[in-house]
C-alpha positions in Angstrom: 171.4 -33.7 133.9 171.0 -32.1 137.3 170.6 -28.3 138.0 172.6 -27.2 141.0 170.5 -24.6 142.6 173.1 -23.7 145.6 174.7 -20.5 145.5 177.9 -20.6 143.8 180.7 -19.6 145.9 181.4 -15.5 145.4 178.2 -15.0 144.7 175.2 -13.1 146.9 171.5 -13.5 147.3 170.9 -10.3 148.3 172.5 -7.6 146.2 174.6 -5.1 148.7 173.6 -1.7 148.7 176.6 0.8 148.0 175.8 4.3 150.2 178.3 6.5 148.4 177.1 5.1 144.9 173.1 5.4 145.8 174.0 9.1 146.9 176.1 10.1 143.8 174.3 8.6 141.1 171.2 9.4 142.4 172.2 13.2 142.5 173.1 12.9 139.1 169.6 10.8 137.5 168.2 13.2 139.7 166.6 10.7 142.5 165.8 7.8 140.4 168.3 5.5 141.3 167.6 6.1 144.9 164.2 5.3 144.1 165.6 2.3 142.7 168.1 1.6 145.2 165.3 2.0 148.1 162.7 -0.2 146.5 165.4 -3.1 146.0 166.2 -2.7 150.0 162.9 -2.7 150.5 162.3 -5.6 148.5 165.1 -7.6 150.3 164.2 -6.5 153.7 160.8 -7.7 153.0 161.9 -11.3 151.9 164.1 -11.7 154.7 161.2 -10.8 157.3 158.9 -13.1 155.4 161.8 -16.1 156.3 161.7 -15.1 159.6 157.5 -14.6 159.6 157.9 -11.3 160.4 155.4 -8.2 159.3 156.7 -7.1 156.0 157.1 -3.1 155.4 154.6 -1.4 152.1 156.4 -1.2 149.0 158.9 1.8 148.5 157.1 2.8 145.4 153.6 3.0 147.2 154.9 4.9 149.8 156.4 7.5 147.4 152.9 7.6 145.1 150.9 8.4 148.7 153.7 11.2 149.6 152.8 13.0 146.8 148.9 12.7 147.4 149.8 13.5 151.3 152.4 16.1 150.9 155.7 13.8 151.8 154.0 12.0 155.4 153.9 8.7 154.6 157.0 8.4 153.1 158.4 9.4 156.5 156.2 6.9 158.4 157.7 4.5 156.0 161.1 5.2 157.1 160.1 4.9 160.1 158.7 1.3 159.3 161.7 0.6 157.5 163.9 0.9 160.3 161.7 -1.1 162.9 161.8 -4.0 160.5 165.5 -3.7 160.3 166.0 -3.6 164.4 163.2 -6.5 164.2 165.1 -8.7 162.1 168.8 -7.8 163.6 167.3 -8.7 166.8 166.0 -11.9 165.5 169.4 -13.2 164.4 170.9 -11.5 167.6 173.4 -9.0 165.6 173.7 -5.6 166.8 172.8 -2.6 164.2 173.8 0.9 164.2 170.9 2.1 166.4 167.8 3.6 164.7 165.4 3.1 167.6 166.1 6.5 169.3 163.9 9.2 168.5 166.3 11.9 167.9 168.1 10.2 165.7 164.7 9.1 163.6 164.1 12.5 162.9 167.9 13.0 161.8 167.3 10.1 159.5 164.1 11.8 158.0 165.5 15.2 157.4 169.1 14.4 156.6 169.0 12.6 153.2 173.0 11.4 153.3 172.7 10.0 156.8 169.4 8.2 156.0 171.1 6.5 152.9 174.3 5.7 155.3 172.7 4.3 157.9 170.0 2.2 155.8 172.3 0.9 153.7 174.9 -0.2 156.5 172.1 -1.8 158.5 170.8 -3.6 155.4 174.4 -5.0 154.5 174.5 -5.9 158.0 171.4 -7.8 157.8 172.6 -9.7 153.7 175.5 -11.0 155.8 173.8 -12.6 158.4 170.4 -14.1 156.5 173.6 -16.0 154.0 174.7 -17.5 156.2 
């Protein structure tokens, strides 16, 4: 008896992360599913940059413990991070991503908690898409 180990038809590798839904039910659990949500991104993000050979990003949940002992930097050099890796991998399978590489709009992303969790989770549905295929 043989185990098929493809990916049935319908169903993803990467789970698809839901902006609205991360928001919302994170207001309500008061930020732990976001924790959640961001640590399975980051999680995903990091296994398609290992495919690729790429540098993978620190773990959400390390980058939250050394916030609290810094005062909140290093979670916002992570996003930073983050969104490198995602423009690094995009441009590694040639697909264009809403554009995170301008300053400006790095320092919206780290002060305006919806757009951040728009904008991540866009570019990392982007990216699901394109490492399944």
């Amino acid at each position: 008896m043989a185990f098929n180990l493809c990916r049935a038809e319908g169903v993803h590798m990467f789970k698809r992360a839901n902006w609205l839904f991360m928001w919302l039910i994170g207001a309500v659990t008061l930020g732990i599913y976001q924790i959640v949500g961001w640590c399975r991104m980051c999680k995903q993000q990091n296994m398609m940059a290992e495919r690729l050979g790429e540098k993978k990003v620190m773990h959400f949940l390390i980058a939250l413990v050394l916030g609290a002992l810094t005062c909140g930097i290093v979670p916002v050099f992570w996003l930073l991070a983050f969104c490198k890796q995602q423009n690094i991998l995009a441009q590694a399978k040639g697909i264009d991503l809403f554009p995170t590489s301008n300053a400006f709009l790095l320092w919206l992303l780290t002060f305006v908690p919806i757009l951040r969790i728009f904008i991540a989770c866009n570019n990392h549905n982007k990216l699901c898409d394109v490492f399944e295929e």
